[in-house]
C-alpha positions, 0 to 999 in steps of 0.5 A, a space after each residue: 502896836 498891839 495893845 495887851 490887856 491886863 492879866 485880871 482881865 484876860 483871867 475873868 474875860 477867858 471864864 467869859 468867852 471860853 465857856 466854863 474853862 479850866 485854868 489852863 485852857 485860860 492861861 493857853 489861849 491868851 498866853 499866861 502864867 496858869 499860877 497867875 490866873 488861878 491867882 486872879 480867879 481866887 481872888 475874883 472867887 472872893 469878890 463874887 465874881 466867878 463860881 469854882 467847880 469840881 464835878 470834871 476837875 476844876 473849872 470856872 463860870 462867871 456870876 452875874 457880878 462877875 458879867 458886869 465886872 468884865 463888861 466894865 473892865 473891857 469899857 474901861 479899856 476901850 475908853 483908855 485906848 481910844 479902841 472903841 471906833 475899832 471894835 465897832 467897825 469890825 463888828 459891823 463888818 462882821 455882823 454879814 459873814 455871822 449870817 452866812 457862817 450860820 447858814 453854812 452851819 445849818 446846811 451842814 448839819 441838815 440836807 433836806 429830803 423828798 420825805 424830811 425838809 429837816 433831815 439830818 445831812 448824813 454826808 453822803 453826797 459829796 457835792 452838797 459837802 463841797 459846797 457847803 466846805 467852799 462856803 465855809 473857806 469863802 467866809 474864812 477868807 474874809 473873817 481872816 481879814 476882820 480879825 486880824 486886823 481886830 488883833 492889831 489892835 487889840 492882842 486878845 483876838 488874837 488867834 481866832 483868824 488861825 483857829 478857824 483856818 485850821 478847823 476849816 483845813 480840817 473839814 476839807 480833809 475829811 474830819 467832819 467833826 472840825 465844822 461843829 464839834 464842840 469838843 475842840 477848836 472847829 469853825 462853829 466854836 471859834 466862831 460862836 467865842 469871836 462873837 462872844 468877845 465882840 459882845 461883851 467887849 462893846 457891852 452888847 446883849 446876845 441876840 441884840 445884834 441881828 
C-alpha cells in the first residue's frame, strides 16, 4: 500500500516543489484541506521556516531553515518506511530521460538557421515540431513508467505521470505553450517540480546530480 505522508509535511514539501504557491494550489496538488494547510504553514511561519507574501495575493516560500527542515522530514520518512532503495532506483532511471527531456526542450524552444545556430523556433516547420512532439511522447512513455511506480510507494508522486500525459496531449493538438509554459501544468513545469521532489526527498543538491 501506498504510503501517505503527513499533512506538515505535505504543507512545507508543497512550498518546496510548487514554487512559491498559494495555499490552494498546495492543498489541490496533494489532496488536503486548505484550512489544514494555512494552518500548518502558520505554524511553520512561527518557526522560521516559511516566509508569507502578499504582492499577488497570499503566497509562500521556504527560508533556508525551512529547506533543512523539509529534507529532515522527508530522511525521516524514508528511514521509517524502508523507501530510501526506491526512490533511489527511480532516480537512477530517471536521471536519462531528464537528459533527453532537456534536449527535447531546447530544440523546441530553438531551430537553428543558416545565419542563427541559436534562433529562436517560431514553428513553422511542422516536421521539426513533429519530431521534437514524438521525442516528447516517447520520453512521456517511460516517465509514466518511473513515476507511477514511485507513487506506488510513495502517494506524494502522485500525479506527475497524468500531468505530464495531459500537457503532452496538449502540445500535439496544437497549444505550444503546454511544452513550456510557465503559467500552467505543461511538460517542462511537471518535469522541473518531478525532480525537484526527487532532490529534496534523497537530500540531493540541485545540479549535483548530472
Amino acid at each position: 500500500m501506498s504510503h501517505r505522508s503527513a499533512p506538515e509535511l505535505l504543507a512545507l514539501h508543497g512550498v518546496r516543489v510548487l514554487g512559491g504557491p498559494t495555499v490552494v494550489a498546495i492543498a489541490e496538488r496533494f489532496g488536503l484541506d486548505r484550512n489544514e494547510v494555512r494552518e500548518h504553514l502558520l505554524d511553520a511561519q512561527a518557526f522560521g521556516w516559511v516566509t508569507r507574501h502578499e504582492y499577488f495575493g497570499e503566497t509562500w516560500s521556504l527560508t533556508s531553515r525551512g529547506r533543512e527542515r523539509n529534507e529532515r522530514l522527508l530522511a525521516e520518512e524514508l528511514d521509517a518506511t524502508g523507501l530510501r532503495d526506491v526512490v533511489r532506483g527511480a532516480h537512477r532511471d530517471f536521471l536519462p530521460l531528464n537528459v533527453r527531456h532537456g534536449e527535447a526542450s531546447t530544440r523546441w524552444q530553438l531551430r537553428s538557421t543558416r545565419w542563427d545556430p541559436r534562433a529562436f523556433n517560431d514553428h513553422t516547420d511542422p516536421v521539426w515540431d513533429h519530431e521534437v512532439l514524438s521525442e516528447l511522447e516517447a520520453i512521456d512513455a517511460e516517465f509514466s513508467s518511473i513515476a507511477d511506480a514511485l507513487a506506488g510507494a510513495l502517494q506524494r508522486f502522485d500525479g506527475y505521470a497524468q500531468r505530464h500525459s495531459i500537457a503532452v496531449a496538449h502540445a500535439r493538438a496544437g497549444q505550444h505553450d503546454w511544452v513550456d509554459g510557465p503559467d500552467r501544468a505543461s511538460c517542462q513545469l511537471v518535469w522541473i517540480q518531478f525532480h525537484e521532489d526527487l532532490l529534496a526527498t534523497l537530500g540531493i543538491p540541485r545540479g549535483s546530480d548530472g
